[in-house]
N, C-alpha and C positions, 0 to 999 in steps of 0.2 A: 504494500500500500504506500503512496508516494500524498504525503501531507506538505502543503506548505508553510514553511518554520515563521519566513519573511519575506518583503518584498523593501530592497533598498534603491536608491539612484546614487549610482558611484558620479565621481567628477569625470570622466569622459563622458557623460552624460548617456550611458547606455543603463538596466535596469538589472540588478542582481535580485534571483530566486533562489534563497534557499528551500531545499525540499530537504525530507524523512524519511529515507527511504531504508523501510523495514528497521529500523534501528540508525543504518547508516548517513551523515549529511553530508548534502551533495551541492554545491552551488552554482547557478547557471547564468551565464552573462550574455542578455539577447537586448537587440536594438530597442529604445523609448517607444519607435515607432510601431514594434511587434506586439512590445506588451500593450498599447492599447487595443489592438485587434481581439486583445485575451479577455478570458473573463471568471477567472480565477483570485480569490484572496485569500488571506493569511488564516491557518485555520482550515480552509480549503482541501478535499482530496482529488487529486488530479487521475483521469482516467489513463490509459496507455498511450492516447491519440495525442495527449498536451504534454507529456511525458518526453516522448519521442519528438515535438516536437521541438520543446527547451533543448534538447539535447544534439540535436541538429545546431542550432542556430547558434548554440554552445559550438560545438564543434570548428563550425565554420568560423568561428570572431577564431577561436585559439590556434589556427590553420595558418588563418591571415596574419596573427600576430608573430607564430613561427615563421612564416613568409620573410616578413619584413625584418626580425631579428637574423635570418640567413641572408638577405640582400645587404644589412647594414655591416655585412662584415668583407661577401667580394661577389661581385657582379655574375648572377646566372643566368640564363637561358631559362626561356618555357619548358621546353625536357628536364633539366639540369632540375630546377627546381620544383618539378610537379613528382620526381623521382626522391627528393630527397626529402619532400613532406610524408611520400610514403612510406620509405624508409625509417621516420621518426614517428609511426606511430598512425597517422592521418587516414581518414578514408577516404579512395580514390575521390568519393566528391565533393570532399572537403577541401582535398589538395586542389584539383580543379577550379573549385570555386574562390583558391586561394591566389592561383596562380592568374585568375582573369583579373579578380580584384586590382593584382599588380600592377599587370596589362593596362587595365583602366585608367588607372591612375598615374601613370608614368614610371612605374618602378623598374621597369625590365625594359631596358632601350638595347635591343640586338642589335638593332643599325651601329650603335656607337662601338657595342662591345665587338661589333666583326671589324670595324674600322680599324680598332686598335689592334685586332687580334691580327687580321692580314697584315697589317703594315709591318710588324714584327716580324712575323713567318716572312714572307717577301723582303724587305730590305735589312734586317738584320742578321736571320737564319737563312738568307739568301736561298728560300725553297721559289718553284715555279706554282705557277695556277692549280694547275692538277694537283697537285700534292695538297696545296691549302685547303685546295676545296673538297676533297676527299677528310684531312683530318678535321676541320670542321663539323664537315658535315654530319662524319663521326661522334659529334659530339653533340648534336642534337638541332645544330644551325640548319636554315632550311636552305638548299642549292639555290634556288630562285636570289634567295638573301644576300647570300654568298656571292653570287654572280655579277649582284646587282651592285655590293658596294664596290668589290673590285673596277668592273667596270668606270664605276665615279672615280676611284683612284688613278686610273689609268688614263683616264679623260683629263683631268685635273696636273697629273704630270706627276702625282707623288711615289707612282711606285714606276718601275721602267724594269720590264724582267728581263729585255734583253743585256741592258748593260749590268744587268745583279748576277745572273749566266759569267759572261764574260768576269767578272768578280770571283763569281765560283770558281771556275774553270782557272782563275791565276791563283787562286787560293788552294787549291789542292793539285796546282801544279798538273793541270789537263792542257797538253796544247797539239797532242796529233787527235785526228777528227773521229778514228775509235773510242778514247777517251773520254771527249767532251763528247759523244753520243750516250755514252754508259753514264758518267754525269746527268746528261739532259734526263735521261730516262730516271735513274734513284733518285733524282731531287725536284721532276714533278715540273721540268721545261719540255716545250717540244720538239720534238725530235723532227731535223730535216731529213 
């Protein structure tokens, strides 16, 4: 039997429930704007249907808030972090709901994070396209995404993979045209 103990308004301005549940107390933090839709008070026995729903909606705010404590420490991906709310516990669509939340709100910028991430692979680990966009992609980026910022970078002038090749190729000491094909080919340039 699930009785409720109290009903508070924390300073985020969302609404805490506690309930009784069979001995045990349980406290549930769901939007101002849910609990008026409710219509339960203190004192109160809640059936399964109001139950499960506090516990949802519970669910979801502590999803989002693990969300954002994983984004405030280093920049993930929609895969990355839809994967690692489940991992901690979360219900796929909790985590989902956690990871759009994000989305909505500006917390996961993929554009910026491939930005950074290409420009590295490309002018500092002097890899070619294929190769970025393969371990990228690997990593939950979407190709379309992938392709798209490169291209801007390529437009723009900031990355130049033929003269990062030529880079390569002096740097591991490649200069008959076997060599710098075996190059071109492990490091993800194209091969003539």
């Amino acid at each position: 039997m699930a009785i409720v103990k109290y009903i508070k308004e924390l300073k985020s301005g969302r609404i805490s429930v506690g309930v009784d549940l069979d001995g045990e107390s349980v406290a549930y933090s769901i939007p101002k704007s849910e609990y008026g839709k409710m219509s339960f008070t203190v004192g109160g026995v809640l059936d399964g249907e109001e139950l499960s729903h506090l516990a949802s909606l519970d669910g979801e705010y502590r999803a989002i808030k693990k969300a954002l404590s994983l984004l405030s420490y280093s920049d993930k991906n929609k895969r990355e972090l839809y994967a690692r709310l489940v991992r901690e516990g979360y219900s796929r669509e909790h985590s989902r709901a956690a990871v759009e939340y994000c989305l909505m709100h500006g917390y996961i910028k993929e554009d910026d994070q491939l930005r950074r991430l290409i420009l590295r692979e490309a002018n500092v680990n002097l890899r070619g396209p294929r190769y970025i966009r393969e371990k990228l992609a690997a990593k939950g980026y979407s190709r379309d995404g992938i392709d798209a910022v490169t291209d801007g970078l390529l437009e723009s002038g900031e990355i130049d993979f033929a003269a990062n090749f030529n880079k390569l190729c002096e740097k591991k000491g490649a200069f008959d045209p076997d060599e710098r094909r075996a190059l071109a080919y492990k490091y993800g340039f194209r091969t003539e």
